[in-house]
C-alpha positions in Angstrom: 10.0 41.4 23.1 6.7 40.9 21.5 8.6 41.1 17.9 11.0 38.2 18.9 8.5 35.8 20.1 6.9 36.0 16.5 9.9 35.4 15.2 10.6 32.5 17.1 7.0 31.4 16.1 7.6 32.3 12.5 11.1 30.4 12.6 9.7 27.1 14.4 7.0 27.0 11.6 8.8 27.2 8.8 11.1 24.6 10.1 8.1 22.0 10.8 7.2 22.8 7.0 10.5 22.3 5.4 11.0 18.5 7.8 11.5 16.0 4.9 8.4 13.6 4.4 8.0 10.3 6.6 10.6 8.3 5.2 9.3 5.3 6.0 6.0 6.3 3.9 7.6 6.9 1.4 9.3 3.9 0.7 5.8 2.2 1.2 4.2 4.3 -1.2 6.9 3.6 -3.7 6.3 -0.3 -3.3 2.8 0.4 -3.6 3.5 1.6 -6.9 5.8 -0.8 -7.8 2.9 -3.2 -7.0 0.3 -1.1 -9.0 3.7 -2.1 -11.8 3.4 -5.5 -11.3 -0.3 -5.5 -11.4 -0.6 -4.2 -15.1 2.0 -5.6 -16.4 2.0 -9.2 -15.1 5.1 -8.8 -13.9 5.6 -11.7 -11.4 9.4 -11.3 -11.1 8.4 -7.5 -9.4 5.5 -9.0 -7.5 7.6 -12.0 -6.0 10.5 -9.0 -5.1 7.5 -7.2 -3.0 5.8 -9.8 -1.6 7.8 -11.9 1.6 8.2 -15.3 1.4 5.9 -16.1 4.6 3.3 -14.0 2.7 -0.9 -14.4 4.0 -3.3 -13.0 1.4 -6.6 -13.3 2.5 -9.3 -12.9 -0.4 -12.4 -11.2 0.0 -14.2 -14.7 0.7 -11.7 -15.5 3.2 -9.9 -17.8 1.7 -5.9 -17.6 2.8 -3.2 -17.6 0.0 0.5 -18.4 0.1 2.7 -16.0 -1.9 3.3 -19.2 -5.1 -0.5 -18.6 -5.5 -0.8 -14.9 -4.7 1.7 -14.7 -7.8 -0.6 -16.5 -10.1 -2.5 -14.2 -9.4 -0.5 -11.4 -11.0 -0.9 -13.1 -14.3 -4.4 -12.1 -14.9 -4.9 -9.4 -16.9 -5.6 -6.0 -15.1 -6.7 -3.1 -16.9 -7.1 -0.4 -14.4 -5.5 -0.5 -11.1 -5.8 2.5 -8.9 -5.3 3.2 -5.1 -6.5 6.0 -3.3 -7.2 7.1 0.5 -4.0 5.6 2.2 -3.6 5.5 6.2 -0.3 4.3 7.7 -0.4 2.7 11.4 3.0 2.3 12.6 3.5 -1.0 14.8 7.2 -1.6 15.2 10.4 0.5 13.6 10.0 -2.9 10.8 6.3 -3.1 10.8 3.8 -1.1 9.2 -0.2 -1.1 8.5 -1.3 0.3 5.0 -5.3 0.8 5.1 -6.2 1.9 1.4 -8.6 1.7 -1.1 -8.1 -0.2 -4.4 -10.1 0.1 -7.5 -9.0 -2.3 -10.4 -10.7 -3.6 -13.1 -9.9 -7.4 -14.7 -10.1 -8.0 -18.3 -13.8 -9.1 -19.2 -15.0 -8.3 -16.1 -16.7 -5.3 -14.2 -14.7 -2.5 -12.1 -14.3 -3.7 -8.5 -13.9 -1.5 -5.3 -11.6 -2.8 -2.3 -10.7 -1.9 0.8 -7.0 -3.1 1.7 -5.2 -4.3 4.7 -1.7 -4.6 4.3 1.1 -5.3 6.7 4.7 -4.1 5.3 7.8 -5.5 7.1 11.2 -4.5 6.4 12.9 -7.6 5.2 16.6 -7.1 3.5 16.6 -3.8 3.8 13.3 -3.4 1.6 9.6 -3.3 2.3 7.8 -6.1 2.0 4.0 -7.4 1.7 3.9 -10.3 4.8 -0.5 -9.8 5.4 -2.6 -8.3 3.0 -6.6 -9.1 3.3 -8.8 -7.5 0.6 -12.3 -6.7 1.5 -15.1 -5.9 -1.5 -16.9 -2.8 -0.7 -20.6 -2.4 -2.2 -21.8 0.2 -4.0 -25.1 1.3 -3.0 -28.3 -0.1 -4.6 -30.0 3.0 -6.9 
């Protein structure tokens, strides 16, 4: 009796570690990518694809952007863009909350550390950017 209850353990395991990952995650992290793309490359046409059109990007001063000046945006010239550290909240089966850092680095200007707020909806049977609010972190003072 003993033997078949660690099997059933054994077997209940193994299927928990062979489930396929979040799907939904996935996708996001794939459009995170795809906006890492976008990002180096200037690619606005891949940028406008990702972001919705009732897009909110709040800077780290606060300021509010609409998604035609978000996408000027994308035009400056990135040379590092990096993301790391990503948390997922799940609000709706359509919604989702990215929390993630962001490390990028402009041309002719110092590396910058951010800590991002993104709200993904699923619009047209794709993820898309409707919130993201981008807050600076410091680096301690040596």
């Amino acid at each position: 009796m003993r033997f078949l209850v660690i099997l059933l353990c054994f077997m209940v395991n193994a299927s928990l570690l062979s489930q396929e990952p979040n799907v939904k995650e996935r996708d996001i992290l794939k459009q995170i990518e795809h906006l890492r793309t976008a990002h180096l490359n200037s690619d606005v046409d891949l940028a406008s694809e990702l972001y919705h059109s009732q897009l909110i990007l709040t800077s780290q001063s606060g300021k509010k952007y609409k998604k035609d000046v978000a996408l000027v945006n994308i035009k400056n010239t990135f040379e590092s863009y990096e993301s790391s550290d990503i948390e997922f909240v799940y609000i709706s089966d359509d919604v989702v909350l990215t929390n993630y850092i962001n490390e990028r680095k402009y041309k002719d200007y110092d590396k910058g550390k951010f800590r991002l707020t993104v709200v993904w909806t699923k619009h047209e049977d794709a993820w898309k950017i409707i919130s993201m609010q981008s807050s600076k972190i410091r680096e301690p003072k040596k």
